[in-house]
N, C-alpha and C positions, 0 to 999 in steps of 0.2 A: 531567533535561531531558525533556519530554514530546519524547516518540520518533516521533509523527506530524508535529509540526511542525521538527521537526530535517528531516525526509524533505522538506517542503516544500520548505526553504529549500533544501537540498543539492542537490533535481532541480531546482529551479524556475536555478540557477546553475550546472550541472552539466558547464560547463567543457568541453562538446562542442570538438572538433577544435582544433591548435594555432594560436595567434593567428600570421595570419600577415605580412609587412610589406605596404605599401601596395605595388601596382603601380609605383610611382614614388616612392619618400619624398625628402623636401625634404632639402636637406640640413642636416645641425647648424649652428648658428654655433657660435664658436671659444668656447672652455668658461673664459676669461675671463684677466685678465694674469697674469704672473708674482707669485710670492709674493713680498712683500717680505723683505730680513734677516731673523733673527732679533731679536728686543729682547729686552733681563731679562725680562718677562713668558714669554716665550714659547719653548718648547724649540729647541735646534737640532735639526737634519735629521740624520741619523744620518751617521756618519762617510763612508760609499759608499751613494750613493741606489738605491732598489731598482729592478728593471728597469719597466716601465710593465705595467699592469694589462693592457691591450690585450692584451698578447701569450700572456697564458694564458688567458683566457675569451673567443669572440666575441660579444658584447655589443651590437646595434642599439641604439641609445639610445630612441629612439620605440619598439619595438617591446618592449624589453625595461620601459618605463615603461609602456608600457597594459598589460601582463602581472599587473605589482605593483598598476597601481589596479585593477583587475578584482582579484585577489585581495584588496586591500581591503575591494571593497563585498562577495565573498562573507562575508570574516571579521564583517567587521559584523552582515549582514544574521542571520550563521549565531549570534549573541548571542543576539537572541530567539527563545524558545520559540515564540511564536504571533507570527511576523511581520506588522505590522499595516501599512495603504495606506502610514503614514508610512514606513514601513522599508525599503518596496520604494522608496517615491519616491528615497529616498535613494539607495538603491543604484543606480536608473536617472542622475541627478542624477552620480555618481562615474564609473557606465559611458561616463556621455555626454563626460566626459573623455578617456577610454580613446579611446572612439572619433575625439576630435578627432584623435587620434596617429594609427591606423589604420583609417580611415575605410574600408576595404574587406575589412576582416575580416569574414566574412559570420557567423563564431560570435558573437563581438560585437553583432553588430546583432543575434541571434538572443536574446541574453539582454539586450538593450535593450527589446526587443517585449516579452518577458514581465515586465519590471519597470514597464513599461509600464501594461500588461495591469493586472498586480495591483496597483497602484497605483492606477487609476481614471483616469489620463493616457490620456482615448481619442487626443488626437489627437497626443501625441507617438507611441501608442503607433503609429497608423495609419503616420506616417512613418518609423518604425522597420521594422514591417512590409512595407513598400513597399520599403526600403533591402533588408531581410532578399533578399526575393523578386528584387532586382535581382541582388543576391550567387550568391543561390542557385535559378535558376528551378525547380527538380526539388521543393523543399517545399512540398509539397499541400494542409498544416495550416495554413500560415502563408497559403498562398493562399487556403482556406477561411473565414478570420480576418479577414482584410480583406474580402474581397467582403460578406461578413456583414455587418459592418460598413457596407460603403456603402449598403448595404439598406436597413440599420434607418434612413439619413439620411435616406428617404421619409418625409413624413408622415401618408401616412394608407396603409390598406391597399392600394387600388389603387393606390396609386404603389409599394409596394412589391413588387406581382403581377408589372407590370408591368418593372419591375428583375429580377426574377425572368426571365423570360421573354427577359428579352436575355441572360443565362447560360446559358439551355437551350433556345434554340430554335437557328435556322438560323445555323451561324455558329461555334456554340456547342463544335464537334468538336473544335478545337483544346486545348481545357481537358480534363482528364486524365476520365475517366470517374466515376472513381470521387467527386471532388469533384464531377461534376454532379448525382452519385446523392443527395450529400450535401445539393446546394442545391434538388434535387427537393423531397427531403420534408420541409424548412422549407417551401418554396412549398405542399407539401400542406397543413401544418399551420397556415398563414396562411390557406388557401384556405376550410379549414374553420371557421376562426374568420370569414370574411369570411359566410359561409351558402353557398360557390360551392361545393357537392356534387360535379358531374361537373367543376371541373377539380380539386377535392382526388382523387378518383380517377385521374385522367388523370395528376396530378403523381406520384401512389404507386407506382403502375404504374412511370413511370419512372424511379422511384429501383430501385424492384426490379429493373429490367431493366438500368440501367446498371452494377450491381454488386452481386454475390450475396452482399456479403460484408457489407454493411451491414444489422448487424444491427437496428438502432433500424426501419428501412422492413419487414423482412420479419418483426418484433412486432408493428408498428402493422398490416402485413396480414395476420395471425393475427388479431387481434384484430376486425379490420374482418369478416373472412370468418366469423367467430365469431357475431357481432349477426345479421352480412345473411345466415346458413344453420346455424343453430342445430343442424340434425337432419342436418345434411351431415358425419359422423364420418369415412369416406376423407378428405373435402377438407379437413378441420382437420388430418388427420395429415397430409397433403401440404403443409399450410401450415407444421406443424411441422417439418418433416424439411426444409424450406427453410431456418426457425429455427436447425437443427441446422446447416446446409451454414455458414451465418453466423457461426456461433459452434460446431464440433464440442467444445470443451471447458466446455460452463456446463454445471453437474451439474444446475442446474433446468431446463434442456431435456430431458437425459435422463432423469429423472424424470415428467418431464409424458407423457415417448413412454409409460413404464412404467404411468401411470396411466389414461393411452387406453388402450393394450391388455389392461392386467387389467379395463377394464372392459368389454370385449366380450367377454373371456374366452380371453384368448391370452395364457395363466400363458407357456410357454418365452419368447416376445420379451418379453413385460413383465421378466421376469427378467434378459433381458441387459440392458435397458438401465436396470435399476433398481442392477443390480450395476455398471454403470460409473458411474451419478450417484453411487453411494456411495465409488467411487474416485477419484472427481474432487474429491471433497468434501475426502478425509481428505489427498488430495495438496496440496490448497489450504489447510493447516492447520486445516479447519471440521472438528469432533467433529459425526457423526451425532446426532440427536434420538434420543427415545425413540421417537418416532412412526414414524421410518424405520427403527429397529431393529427395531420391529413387520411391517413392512412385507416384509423380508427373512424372518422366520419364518412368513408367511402364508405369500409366494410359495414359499419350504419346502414349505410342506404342502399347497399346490394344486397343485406338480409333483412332489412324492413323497409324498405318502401322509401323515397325519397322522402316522403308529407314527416314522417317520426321524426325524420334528423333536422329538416329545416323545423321545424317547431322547435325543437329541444333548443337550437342556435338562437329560435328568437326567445325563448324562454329565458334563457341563460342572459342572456344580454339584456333583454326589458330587466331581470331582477338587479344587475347593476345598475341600470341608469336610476333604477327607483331607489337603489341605498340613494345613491347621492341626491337625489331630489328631495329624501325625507334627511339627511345630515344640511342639507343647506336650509332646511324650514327649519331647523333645529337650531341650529348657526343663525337665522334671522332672528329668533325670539333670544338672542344672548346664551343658548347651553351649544358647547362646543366647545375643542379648541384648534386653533391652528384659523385657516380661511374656509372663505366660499370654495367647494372644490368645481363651479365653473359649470358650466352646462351641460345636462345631465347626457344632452345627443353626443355630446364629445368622446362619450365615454363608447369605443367601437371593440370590436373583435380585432385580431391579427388578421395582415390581409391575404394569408396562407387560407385561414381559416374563412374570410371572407370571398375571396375566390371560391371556396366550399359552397358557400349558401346563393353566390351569383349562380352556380351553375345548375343546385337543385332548382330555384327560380324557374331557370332557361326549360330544364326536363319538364318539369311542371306547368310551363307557361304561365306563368303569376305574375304579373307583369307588378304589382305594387311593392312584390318582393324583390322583385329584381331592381325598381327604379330604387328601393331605399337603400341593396346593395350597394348597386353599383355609386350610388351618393354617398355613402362610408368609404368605400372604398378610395376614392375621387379626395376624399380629405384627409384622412389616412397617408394616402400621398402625397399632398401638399402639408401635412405635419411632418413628415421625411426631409423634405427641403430646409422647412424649418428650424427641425435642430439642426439640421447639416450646417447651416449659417454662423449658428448661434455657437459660440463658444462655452458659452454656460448651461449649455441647456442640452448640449451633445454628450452621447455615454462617454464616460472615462475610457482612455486606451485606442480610441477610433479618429483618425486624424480627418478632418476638414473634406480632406481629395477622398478619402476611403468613402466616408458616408454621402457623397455627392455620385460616388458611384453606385451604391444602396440604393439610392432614389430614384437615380436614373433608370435602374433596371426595373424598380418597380411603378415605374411613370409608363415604362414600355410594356410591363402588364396590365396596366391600366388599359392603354390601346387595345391592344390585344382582347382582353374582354370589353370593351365598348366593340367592335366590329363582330365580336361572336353574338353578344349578346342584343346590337341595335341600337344599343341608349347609346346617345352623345355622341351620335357617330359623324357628325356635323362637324365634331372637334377635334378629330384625329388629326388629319392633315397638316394642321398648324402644330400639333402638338406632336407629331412623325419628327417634323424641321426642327425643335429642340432637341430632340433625342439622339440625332443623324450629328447634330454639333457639336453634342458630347460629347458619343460615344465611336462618330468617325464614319463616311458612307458606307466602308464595308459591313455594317451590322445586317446579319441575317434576318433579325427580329422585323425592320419598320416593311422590309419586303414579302415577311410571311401577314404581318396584319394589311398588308393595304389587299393581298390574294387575298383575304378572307373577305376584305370589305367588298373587292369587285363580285365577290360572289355572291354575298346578300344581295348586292343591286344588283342581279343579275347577268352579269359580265362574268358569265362560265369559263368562256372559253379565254378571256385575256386572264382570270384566274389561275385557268388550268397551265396556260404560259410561263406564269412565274413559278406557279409552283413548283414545276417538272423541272425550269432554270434550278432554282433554290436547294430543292432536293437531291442534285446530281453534287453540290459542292458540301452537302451537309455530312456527317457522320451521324453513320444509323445510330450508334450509339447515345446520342444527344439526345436530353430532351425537347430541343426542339426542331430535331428531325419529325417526334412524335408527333408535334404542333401541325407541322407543317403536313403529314399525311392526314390529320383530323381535317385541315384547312381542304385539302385536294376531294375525301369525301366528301363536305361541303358544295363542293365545286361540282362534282360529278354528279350529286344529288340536283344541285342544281340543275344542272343539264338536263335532268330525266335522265341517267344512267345510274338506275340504284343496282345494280348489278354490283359497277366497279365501288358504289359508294359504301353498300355492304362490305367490303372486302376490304375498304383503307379500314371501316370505324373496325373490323373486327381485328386487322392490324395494332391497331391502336391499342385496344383491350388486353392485347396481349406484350404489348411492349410495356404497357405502363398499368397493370391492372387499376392497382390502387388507390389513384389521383382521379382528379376532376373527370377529368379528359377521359381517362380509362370506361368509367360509370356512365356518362354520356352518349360514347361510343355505344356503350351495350345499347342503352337505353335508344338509340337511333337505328340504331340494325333492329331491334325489336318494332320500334315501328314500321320501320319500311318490311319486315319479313311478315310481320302481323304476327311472329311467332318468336317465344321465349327461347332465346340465344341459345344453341347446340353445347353442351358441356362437347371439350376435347374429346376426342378415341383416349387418352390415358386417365379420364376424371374418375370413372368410377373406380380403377384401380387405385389412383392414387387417393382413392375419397376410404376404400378398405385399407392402406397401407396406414396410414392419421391417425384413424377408428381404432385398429389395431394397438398403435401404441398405449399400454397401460396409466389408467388413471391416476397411482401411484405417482406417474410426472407432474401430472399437474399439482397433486399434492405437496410436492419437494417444493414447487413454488411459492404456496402457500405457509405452507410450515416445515421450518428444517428439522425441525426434531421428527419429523417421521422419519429421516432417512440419516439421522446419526446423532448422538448424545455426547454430550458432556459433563465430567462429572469433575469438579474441583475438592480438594481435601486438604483443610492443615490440620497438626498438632494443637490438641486445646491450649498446652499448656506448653513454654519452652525456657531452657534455664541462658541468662545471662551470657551474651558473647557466642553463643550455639548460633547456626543457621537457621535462617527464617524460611525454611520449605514451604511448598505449595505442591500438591499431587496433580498434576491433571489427566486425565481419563478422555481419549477419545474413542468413538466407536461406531462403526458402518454398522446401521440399523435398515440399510435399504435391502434388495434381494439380488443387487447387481454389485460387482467392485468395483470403487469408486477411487480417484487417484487424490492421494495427500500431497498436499504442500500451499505454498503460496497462490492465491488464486486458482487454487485447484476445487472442485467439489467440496472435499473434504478440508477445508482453509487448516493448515498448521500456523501460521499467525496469532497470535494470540497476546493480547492487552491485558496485564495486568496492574489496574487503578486501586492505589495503598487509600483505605480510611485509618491514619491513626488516630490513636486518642492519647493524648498526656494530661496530663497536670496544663501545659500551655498550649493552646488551639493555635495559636501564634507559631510556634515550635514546629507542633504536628502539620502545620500547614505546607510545610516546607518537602515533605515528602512528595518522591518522584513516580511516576510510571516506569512499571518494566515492558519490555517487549521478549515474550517468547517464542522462536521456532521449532513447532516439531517435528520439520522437516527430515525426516531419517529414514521415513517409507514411503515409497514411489506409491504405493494401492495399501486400500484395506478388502480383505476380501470380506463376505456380508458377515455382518455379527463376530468380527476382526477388531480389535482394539488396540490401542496404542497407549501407552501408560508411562508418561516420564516424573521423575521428581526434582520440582527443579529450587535451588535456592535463589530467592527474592530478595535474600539480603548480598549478593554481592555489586547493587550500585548505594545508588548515594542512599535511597530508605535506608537500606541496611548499616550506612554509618550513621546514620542519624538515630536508628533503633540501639548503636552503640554509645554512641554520647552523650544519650541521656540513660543510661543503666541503672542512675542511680534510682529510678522510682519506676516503679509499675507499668507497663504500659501493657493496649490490646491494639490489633493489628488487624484489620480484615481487608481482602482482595475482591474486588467486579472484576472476573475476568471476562474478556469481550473477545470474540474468537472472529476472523477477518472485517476488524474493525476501519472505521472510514474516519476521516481529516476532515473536519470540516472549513470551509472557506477561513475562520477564523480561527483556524488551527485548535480546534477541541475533536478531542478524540471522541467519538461517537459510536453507537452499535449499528452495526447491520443487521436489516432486516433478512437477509438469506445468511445468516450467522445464528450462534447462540450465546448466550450471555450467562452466566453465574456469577454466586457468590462463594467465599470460603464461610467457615465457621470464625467468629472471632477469636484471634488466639490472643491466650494472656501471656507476657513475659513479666517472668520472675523478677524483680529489683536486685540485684550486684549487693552486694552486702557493705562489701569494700569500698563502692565510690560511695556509698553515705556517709562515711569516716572522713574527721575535719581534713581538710587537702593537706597537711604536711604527712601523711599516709601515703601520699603517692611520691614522693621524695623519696619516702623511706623504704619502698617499696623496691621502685629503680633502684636504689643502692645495694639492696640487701635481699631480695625475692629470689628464690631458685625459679621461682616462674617467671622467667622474663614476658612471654608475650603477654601475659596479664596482668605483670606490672605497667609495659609500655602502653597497655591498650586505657589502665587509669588515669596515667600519663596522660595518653590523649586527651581524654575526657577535658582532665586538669586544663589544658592548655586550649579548650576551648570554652571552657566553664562561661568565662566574661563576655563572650558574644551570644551566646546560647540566652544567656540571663539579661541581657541587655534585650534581644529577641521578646525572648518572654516578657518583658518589662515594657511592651511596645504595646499588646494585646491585653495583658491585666498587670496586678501587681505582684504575680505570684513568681516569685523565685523558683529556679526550673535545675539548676547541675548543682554539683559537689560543692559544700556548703564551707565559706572561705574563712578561714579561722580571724584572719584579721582585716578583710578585706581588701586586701592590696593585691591587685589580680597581677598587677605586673611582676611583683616578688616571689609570689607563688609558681608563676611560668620561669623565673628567673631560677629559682629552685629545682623543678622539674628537668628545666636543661641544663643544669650543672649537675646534678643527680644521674643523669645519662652519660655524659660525660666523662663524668668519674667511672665510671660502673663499665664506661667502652674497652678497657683494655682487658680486663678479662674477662670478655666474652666471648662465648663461643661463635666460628660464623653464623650457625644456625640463629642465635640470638641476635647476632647483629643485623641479619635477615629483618627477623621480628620486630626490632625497633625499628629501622626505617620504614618497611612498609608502614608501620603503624601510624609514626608519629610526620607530621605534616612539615614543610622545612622552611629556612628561615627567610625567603621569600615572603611569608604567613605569616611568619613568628619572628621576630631578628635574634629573638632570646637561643635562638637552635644554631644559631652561625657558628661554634665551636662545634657544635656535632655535626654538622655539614661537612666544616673542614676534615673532623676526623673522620668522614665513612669514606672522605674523597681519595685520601689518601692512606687506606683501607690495604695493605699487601694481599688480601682475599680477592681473588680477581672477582667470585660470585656477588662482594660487597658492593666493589667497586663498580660493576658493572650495575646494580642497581642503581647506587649515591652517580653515578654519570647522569644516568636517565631521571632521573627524579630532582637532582639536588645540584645540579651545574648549573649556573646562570649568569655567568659571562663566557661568550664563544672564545675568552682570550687565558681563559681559566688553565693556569698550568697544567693541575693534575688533569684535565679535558684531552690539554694540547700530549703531554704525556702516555693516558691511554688509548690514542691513534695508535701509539707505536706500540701498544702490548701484545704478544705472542697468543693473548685468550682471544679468540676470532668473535665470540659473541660482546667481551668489551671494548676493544676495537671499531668494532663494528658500529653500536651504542656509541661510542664515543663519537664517530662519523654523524650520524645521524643526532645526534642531537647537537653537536657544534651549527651544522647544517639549518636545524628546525629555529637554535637561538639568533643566527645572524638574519634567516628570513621573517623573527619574528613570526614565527608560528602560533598558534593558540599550541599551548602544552603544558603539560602537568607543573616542571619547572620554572615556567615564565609567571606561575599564579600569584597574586598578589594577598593581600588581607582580606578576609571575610568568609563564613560557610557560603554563601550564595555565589561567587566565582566558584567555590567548587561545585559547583551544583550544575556549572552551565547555566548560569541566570545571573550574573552580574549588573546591579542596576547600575 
């Protein structure tokens, strides 16, 4: 199953808080007359009738039937991989049921709005939204959602400036800040589109000043402050470090501080905050670039000395080649396995990182260092070639012409440092004429190395000829415009004019701080000035702006529980057929507000991984992951919490903690808070996240499903509690797969223990006991039974209760037995409720004809076995 859309569907129904009864529920009517005798058809009642379901599970009948269709439309919706508008309509369509039971369940209305939402249903979704926000006044998101929304219902721009303006003017106080901050800088950005300059200003401002946390308003005012004071360096990094206060964990913020500062030449702060984007990075699951690994051995060498980092390169490297020298003496004498890994010199640096060590060489003059560079280097690239060839031996995914382009480029940095650096420079020329026939005569590249070689021999001035050519057609913006101004210094060095040569390298320094070239540069203007390179006019301010920033940041990077906690809580103890809660507790522990949700600071994301324990490890293995969003507040202000309760049992754990009722079980949750995918699709913790556990909770044993199965017959016939007769039912009707399950793993028999063994008579039983029991029932039961019990797609033994919930006169029946229990598109009662006056079975009936002729993945197309339910169908 594609693992990002499994994520969708799982947050987007994520089962926040337990459904709870209405303020006032109606009461049941009476669950219909007495059974009549038995007839020859029909078994008798077992000798002493069992006691009533009632008295060992508490059961609401509304509350415990919007539980099961909410569970429903998740199982449904969780079939498809790429949930599409029809899937969610569905699930909204099922919800809406639900909610006719408990119309003031505020989590309900909550994932009615998002099925809403993504389904394209604005105006159901608007009233769902409104419903939400009635339930729940304190959701910020939901309130941000709607107001947006009524926005957009202006037609043209000034009417919606104007809407705008009754949100955030005089009046306006009452609405949370941070949501005004939010509908600021839409107003901006309409403002701007409208051509109204000074109030998209006036709106910016305000979003920035209502909440420091929003980070979208204080990018857009980087970016503005950017255009309107280009040469204003303090005030960009004041702009940044606002950026930063918004968001203290995006590694491209701190990164950007790093690349300000090395460009004025404040190596120490550029370093710190280049060494926490790279920790921010690796905690987020992102592998550094080769660019950024470069970046780290710069600033190496511009705050120690070039000698530290070329050591540490050759260190690093002699200790690989020595593994392999001592594994292949190992491998000689017979202990090993696998082969010879080959000669230990093969084993080189990346030539990103090699290019590094050519150049400290160069700075240093080390000529032994340089020759054994630039000779890795030299092989390096002809292993390039090699796999490029080799069909076997090329990475997965990189086509033949790709990676011949790869090589090529890095054949022509090969040139490029042989002329910088003088080795092999005997070889270019011929090797210029391979590169030129690749990659076409107009390449800039073989023209900027042959200027640099005329310049080492001396030939300044036909140097400075091409280069000045080269230069005029290059964009400054390239890096190898940069090249090409390093080359021209050269050039002009050459000539005896260190004036202008000063003035390219210090160009360079400042184009490209943190590369080769950059560090070079310095280091050549420091020779030719004889004096340590001038920090900018803006260094020392921007060296106290850095400084300034509290250490606390760097902290957040290190450890996220400095700046916000998490607290998980269940029930120790829970009885039979109840919801299986989970509390979660979030809480801004830093001294700034910090903004929640999805990749925000404050991750509302959150992974909840089920350890159960039964009788059969085989059984319990089978349980699923939840995903919860606690997306409902835009900020926490410091020492501000967020507290939802959410129930865990409305995906598949949660049936699974019902069909096996009959015996004991304990249940604990890791929950993993902005958790990561890994390549092979294992959910993983993040290291800028937190992690807990719950307490184990024990569920009670059902009393009832211990009792020999003709109890659950008797039960459907005769129980005033229908949903908890239907839900033994269930049970009953999956006993034989459960216990076959179980019987895979040990020999321990796991469900409702079968009086004769005949699992198919005993289902045969169950759905003639339904059957019978359909006509006097109340809707509300017949509710109850269908969600419960699974249809004959599953089961063939349910094909009479299929028929009868299809042709159901109860349109709320019917519109469920449509969505759930229809599976031919040619299905009368299908074709029938197109044409019914009930606009939500109609509707159903449209869409699901729809889903069954395209062969859709969906509830009613599933076949035999729990594991299709489950979304895992071997």
């Amino acid at each position: 199953m594609n693992i990002q859309a499994l994520l969708i569907a799982l947050s987007f129904l994520s089962g926040i808080g337990s459904v709870q009864p209405p303020a006032d529920p109606p009461a049941a009517p009476a669950s219909g007359a007495t059974a009549e005798p038995p007839t020859p058809d029909q078994p008798a009642d077992p000798p002493t009738a069992p006691p009533a379901l009632s008295g060992h599970a508490a059961v609401e009948p509304a509350v415990f039937t919007a539980r099961e269709l909410t569970r429903l439309a998740m199982l449904d919706l969780r079939l498809s991989e790429s949930p599409t508008p029809s899937d969610y309509r569905v699930c909204d369509l099922l919800l809406s049921l639900a909610s006719d039971l408990t119309p003031d369940d505020p989590e309900l209305a909550r994932r009615r709005a998002e099925a809403s939402w993504n389904s394209g249903h604005h105006a159901d979704a608007l009233e769902a939204t409104r419903r939400l926000i009635r339930l729940d006044p304190s959701d910020t998101v939901a309130q941000l959602r709607l107001i947006s929304a009524l926005v957009t219902r202006e037609q043209n721009a000034d009417g919606r400036l104007n809407a705008y303006a009754r949100y955030l003017g005089s009046g306006s106080e009452r609405l949370d800040p941070a949501l005004r901050s939010r509908l600021a800088l839409d107003a901006a950005m309409l403002a701007r589109e409208a051509g109204r300059e000074a109030l998209f200003r006036e709106r910016l401002t305000q979003a920035i000043s209502l909440d420091p946390s929003n980070k979208e308003a204080a990018l857009l005012a980087l970016s503005e402050f950017h255009h309107a004071t280009p040469g204003d360096n303090p005030g960009r990094f004041e702009m940044l470090s606002n950026l930063l206060m918004a968001d203290p964990i995006d590694p491209v913020v701190h990164l950007t501080l790093a690349s300000e500062l090395a460009t004025a030449g404040v190596f120490d702060q550029a370093s710190r905050w280049h060494r926490s984007g790279i920790a921010l990075m690796l905690k987020s699951g992102t592998t550094p670039g080769q660019e950024t690994e470069v970046e780290t051995l710069v600033l190496a060498w511009l705050t120690q000395g070039p000698e530290k980092v070329a050591q540490q390169i050759g260190r690093d490297l002699e200790a690989k080649r020595e593994q392999v020298r001592k594994y292949n003496e190992r491998f000689a004498t017979g202990i090993g396995l696998g082969a010879d890994l080959g000669d230990p010199d093969d084993v080189r640096v990346d030539i990103e990182t090699e290019k590094v060590r050519t150049s400290l060489a160069i700075a240093m003059q080390d000529e032994e260092t340089l020759a054994r560079s630039m000779t890795d280097m030299r092989k390096s690239v002809e292993y390039m070639f090699e796999l490029a060839v080799d069909d076997k031996k090329r990475p997965i995914g990189i086509s033949r012409n790709a990676a011949l382009v790869q090589a090529n480029s890095k054949f022509l940095d090969l040139q490029f440092w042989r002329a910088l650096s003088g080795f092999d420079t005997d070889k270019i020329e011929a090797d210029l004429d391979r590169v030129q026939v690749a990659a076409g005569r107009d390449q800039p590249g073989p023209e900027l190395v042959r200027a640099i070689a005329d310049a080492r021999e001396g030939e300044a001035a036909e140097a400075l000829e091409r280069l000045g050519a080269l230069l005029g057609r290059l964009d400054p913006a390239s890096p190898v415009y940069a090249a090409a101004v390093f080359g021209r210094g050269l050039a002009h060095q050459a000539s005896g004019q260190n004036d202008l040569a000063v003035a390219d390298y210090r160009t360079v320094r400042r184009l490209i701080p943190m590369t080769s070239l950059g560090a070079m540069s310095r280091a050549r203007a420091e020779i030719l000035t004889g004096t340590p390179e001038p920090l900018s006019p803006d260094a020392r301010r921007l060296e106290q702006l850095s400084a300034a920033i509290p250490a606390w940041v760097d902290r957040m990077v290190a450890e996220p529980s400095s700046y916000m906690t998490m607290l998980v809580t269940s029930p120790a103890t829970s009885d039979p057929l109840s919801p299986a809660t989970v509390t979660i507790t979030l809480r801004n522990a830093a001294s700034i507000p910090l903004a929640l949700g999805p990749n925000r600071p404050i991750n509302s994301r959150l992974l909840l991984a089920p350890t159960l324990t039964l009788r059969s490890r085989a059984v319990a293995s089978l349980a699923r992951p939840e995903v919860v969003d606690l997306d409902r507040r835009l900020r926490l202000n410091p020492r501000e919490l967020i507290e939802a309760k959410t129930d865990v049992g409305l995906g598949f754990t949660g049936l699974l903690l019902d069909l096996t009722s009959a015996q004991q079980s304990q249940l604990e949750w890791r929950v993993l808070q902005g958790f990561l995918i890994t390549p092979d699709g294992v959910f993983s913790e993040s290291s800028t996240s937190l992690a807990a556990r719950t307490r184990v909770s024990l569920r009670r044993p059902w009393v009832p499903a211990q009792r020999p199965a003709e109890y659950a017959a008797h039960a459907l016939r005769h129980d005033p509690d229908v949903p908890a007769a239907a839900a033994l039912g269930r049970s009953l009707l999956w006993a034989q797969e459960l216990d076959a399950i179980s019987r895979s793993g040990s020999s321990t028999p796991l469900s409702i223990p079968a009086s004769t063994n005949d699992w198919a008579g005993e289902r045969a039983a169950v759905a003639e006991a339904a059957v019978e029991r359909w006509s006097s029932l109340t809707p509300m039961d017949k509710l109850a039974l269908l969600s419960v019990f699974p249809h004959a797609g599953q089961f063939p033994e349910l094909a009479p209760l299929d028929r009868l919930a299809l042709d159901d006169p109860d349109t709320r029946v019917r519109a469920l037995a449509v969505a759930t229990r229809a599976r031919d598109a040619s299905d009368p009662a299908l074709l029938d409720a197109l044409n019914s006056n009930d606009p939500r079975l109609a509707e159903l009936a449209s869409l699901t004809k729809s889903r069954l002729e395209q062969a859709s993945p969906c509830y009613p197309r599933l076949g035999p076995g729990l594991r299709a339910l489950a979304g895992t169908a071997e």
